[in-house]
C-alpha positions in Angstrom: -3.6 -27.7 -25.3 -4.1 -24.0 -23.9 -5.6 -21.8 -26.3 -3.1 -18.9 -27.7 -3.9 -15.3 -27.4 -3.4 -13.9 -31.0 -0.7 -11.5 -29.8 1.1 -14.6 -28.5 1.5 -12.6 -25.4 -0.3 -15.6 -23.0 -3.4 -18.1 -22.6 -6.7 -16.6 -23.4 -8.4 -19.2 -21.5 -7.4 -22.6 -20.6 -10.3 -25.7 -20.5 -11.6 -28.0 -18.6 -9.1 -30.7 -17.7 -9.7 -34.3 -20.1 -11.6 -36.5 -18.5 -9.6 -39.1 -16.1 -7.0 -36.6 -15.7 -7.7 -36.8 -12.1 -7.3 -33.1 -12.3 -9.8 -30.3 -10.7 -10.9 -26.8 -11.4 -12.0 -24.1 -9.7 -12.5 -20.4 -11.5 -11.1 -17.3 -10.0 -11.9 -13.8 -11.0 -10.1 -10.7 -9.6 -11.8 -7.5 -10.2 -11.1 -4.1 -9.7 -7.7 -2.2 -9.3 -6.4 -5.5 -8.1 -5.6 -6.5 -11.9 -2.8 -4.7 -11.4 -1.3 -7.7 -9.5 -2.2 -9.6 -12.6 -0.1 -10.8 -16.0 -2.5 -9.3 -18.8 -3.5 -13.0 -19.9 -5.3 -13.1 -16.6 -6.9 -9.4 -16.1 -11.0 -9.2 -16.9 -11.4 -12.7 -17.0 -12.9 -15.6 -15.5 -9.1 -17.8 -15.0 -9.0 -21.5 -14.2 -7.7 -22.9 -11.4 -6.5 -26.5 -11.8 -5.6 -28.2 -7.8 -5.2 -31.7 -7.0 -6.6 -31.9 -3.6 -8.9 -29.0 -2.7 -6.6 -26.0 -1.0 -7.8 -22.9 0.7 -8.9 -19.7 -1.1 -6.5 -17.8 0.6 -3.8 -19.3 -0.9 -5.5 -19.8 -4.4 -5.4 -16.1 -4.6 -1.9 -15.1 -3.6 -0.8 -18.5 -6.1 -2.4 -15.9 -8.3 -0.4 -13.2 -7.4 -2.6 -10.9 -5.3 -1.4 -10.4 -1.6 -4.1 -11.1 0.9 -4.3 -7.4 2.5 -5.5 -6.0 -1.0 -8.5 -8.4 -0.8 -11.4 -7.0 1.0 -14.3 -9.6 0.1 -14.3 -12.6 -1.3 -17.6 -14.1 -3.0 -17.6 -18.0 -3.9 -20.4 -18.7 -6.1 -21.8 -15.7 -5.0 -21.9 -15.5 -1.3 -19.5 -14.6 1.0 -16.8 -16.3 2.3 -13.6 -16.5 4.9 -10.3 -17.0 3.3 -9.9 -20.1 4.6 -12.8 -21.9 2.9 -11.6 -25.3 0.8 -12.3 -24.2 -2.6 -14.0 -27.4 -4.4 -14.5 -28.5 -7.7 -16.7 -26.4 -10.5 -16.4 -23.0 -7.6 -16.2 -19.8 -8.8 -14.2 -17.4 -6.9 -14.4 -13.4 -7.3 -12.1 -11.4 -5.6 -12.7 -7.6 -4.8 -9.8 -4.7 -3.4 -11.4 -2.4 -0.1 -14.7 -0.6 -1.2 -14.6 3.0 -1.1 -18.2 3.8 -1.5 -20.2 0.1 -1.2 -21.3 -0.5 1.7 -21.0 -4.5 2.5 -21.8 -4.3 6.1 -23.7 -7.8 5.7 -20.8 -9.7 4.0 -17.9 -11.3 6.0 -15.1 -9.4 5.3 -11.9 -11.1 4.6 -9.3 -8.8 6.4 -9.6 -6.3 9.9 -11.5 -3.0 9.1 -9.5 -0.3 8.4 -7.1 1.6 11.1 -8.6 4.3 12.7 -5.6 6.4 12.8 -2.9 5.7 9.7 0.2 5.4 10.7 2.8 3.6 7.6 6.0 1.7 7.9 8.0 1.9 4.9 10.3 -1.1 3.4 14.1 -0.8 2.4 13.4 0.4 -0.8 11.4 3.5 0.5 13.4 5.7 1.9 12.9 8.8 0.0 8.9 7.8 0.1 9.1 7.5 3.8 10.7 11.0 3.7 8.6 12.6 2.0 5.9 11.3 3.8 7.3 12.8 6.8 7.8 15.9 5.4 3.7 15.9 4.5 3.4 15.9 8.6 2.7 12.1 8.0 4.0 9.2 10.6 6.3 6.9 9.0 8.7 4.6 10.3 11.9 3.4 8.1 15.3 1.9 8.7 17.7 1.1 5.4 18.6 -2.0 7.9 15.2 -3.3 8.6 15.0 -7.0 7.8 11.5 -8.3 6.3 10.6 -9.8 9.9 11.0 -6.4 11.8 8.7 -5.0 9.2 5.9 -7.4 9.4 5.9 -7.0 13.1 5.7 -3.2 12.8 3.0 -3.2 10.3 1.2 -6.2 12.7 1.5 -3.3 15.4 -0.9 -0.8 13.6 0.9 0.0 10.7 0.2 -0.3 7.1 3.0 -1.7 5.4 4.6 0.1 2.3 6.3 -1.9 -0.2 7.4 -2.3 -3.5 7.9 -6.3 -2.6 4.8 -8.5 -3.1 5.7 -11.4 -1.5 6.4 -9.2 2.0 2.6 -8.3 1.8 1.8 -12.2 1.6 3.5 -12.7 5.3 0.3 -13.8 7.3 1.5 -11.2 10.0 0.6 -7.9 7.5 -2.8 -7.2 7.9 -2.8 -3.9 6.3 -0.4 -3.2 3.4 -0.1 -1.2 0.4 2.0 -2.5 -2.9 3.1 0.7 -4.2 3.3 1.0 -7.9 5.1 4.1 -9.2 9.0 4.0 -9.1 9.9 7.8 -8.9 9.5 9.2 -5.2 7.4 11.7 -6.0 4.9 9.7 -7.7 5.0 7.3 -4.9 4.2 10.6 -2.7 0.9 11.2 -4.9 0.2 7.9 -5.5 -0.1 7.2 -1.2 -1.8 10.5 -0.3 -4.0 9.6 -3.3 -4.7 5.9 -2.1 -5.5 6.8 1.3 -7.2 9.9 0.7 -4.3 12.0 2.6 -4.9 15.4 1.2 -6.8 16.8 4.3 -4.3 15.3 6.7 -1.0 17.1 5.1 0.4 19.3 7.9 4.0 20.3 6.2 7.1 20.4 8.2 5.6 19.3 11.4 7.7 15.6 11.8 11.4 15.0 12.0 12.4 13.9 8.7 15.7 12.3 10.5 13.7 10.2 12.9 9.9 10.6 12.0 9.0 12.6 15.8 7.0 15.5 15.7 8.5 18.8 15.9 8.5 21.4 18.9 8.8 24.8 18.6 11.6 26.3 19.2 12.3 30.0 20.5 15.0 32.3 18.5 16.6 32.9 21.3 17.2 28.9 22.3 18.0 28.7 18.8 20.8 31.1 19.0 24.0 28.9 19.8 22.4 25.7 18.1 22.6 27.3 14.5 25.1 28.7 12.3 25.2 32.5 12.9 23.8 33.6 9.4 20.7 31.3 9.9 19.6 32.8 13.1 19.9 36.8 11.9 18.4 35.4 8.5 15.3 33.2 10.0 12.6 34.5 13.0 11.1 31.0 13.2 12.7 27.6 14.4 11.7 23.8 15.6 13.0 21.3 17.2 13.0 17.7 17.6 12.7 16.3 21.2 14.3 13.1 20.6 17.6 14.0 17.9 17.4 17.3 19.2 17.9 18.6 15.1 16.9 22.4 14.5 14.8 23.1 11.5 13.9 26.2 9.7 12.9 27.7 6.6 16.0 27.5 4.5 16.6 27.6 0.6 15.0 24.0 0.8 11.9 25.2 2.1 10.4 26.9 -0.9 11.1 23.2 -3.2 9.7 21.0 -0.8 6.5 23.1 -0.2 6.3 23.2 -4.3 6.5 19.4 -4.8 3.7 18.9 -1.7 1.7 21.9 -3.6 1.5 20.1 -7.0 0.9 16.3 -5.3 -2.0 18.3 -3.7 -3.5 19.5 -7.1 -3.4 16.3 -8.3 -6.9 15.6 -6.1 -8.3 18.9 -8.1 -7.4 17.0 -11.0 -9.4 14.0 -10.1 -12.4 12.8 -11.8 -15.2 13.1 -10.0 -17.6 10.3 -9.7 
């Protein structure tokens, strides 16, 4: 029998198979803001993993729930270890997210060090995200249309992949991914300049928002017979985009978006500091 949590919510802890049940386990620990992946009967807690015939840890830990790209190092019984290690009988498996601040230069890392340059590509449920991103001067590619192959090609082509689907980031093409939690777009804005540690690469309204290029400038005079007449007496400064050719400057729309990007930018001030 599995022991009840009193809440009734899950399993506190489940043990040992009976002996002759010709069952095995293994125990798994994730630590770290990868909980999140988690069911609360599982978070904090050493979890058993009951296999037949010994399996890899990679797949231990996405049968768990946690997409491989989260995972940054993986300890079994306390040394390091590849994801594709044949987890055996009695092992204990702790899973970590990307370290920040440790430095595990002599462990073997389970996934590619990070990109040099961050570039995103945003899933079919992103499409304000990806927006916004843009509008932050950020590069971010997104089509309402793209099918979950095209995406884990993009994202194998440099990109780290934004979803709100977990079982996207478990495609063994993705090799840098981000699950994004919040549901409102602006909190997904914060929550990915926040994650990534954005705040010093925001340039505003320097990227298409239509087609994600960056913006040339634009002289008021070329400008002249591309916007309505009102807008060129009423505006001194204009952009273009070299490949939709769209015309941008500061209109009534200007001052709101600035505000939003303003207040995701406090939200670093309003950080705790280590």
């Amino acid at each position: 029998m599995r022991a009840r949590r009193a809440d009734g919510q899950g399993p506190w802890w489940e043990p040992p198979p009976a002996v002759g049940s010709g069952r095995q386990v293994a125990w798994l620990r994730i630590y770290a803001e990868l909980n999140d992946y988690l069911p609360a009967c599982r978070r904090q807690r050493d979890c058993p993993l009951r296999f037949d015939v010994p399996g890899s840890a990679k797949d231990a830990i996405e049968a768990f729930g946690v997409p491989h790209v989260a995972v940054d190092l993986l300890l079994i019984n306390g040394r390091s270890a590849a994801f594709d290690v044949l987890l055996q009988p009695g092992d204990r498996v702790s899973v970590y997210p990307v370290f920040e601040a440790l430095e595990i230069a002599d462990a073997t890392r389970v996934r590619p060090q990070p990109l040099r340059q961050l570039r995103f590509v945003a899933d079919v449920h992103l499409g304000r995200l990806a927006r916004y991103l843009r509008l932050a001067g950020l590069d971010c590619v997104y089509s309402r249309d793209a099918e979950d192959a095209a995406l884990a090609e993009l994202a194998a082509q440099g990109r780290v992949l934004l979803t709100r689907d977990l079982g996207l980031l478990k495609c063994n093409a993705v090799t840098h991914g981000y699950w994004v939690r919040a549901t409102a777009p602006r909190e997904q804005l914060a929550e990915v300049l926040g994650r990534f540690d954005l705040y010093d690469r925001v340039q505003a309204f320097t990227r298409c928002l239509r087609c994600n290029e960056p913006l040339e400038p634009l002289s008021r005079e070329d400008a002249r017979d591309r916007v309505p007449a009102g807008v060129w007496r009423a505006q001194d400064q204009f952009a273009c985009c070299p490949h939709c050719r769209r015309v941008y400057w500061r209109g009534s729309h200007y001052d709101r978006m600035r505000a939003m990007l303003a207040d995701c930018l406090r939200q670093r001030d309003a950080e705790p500091r280590a």
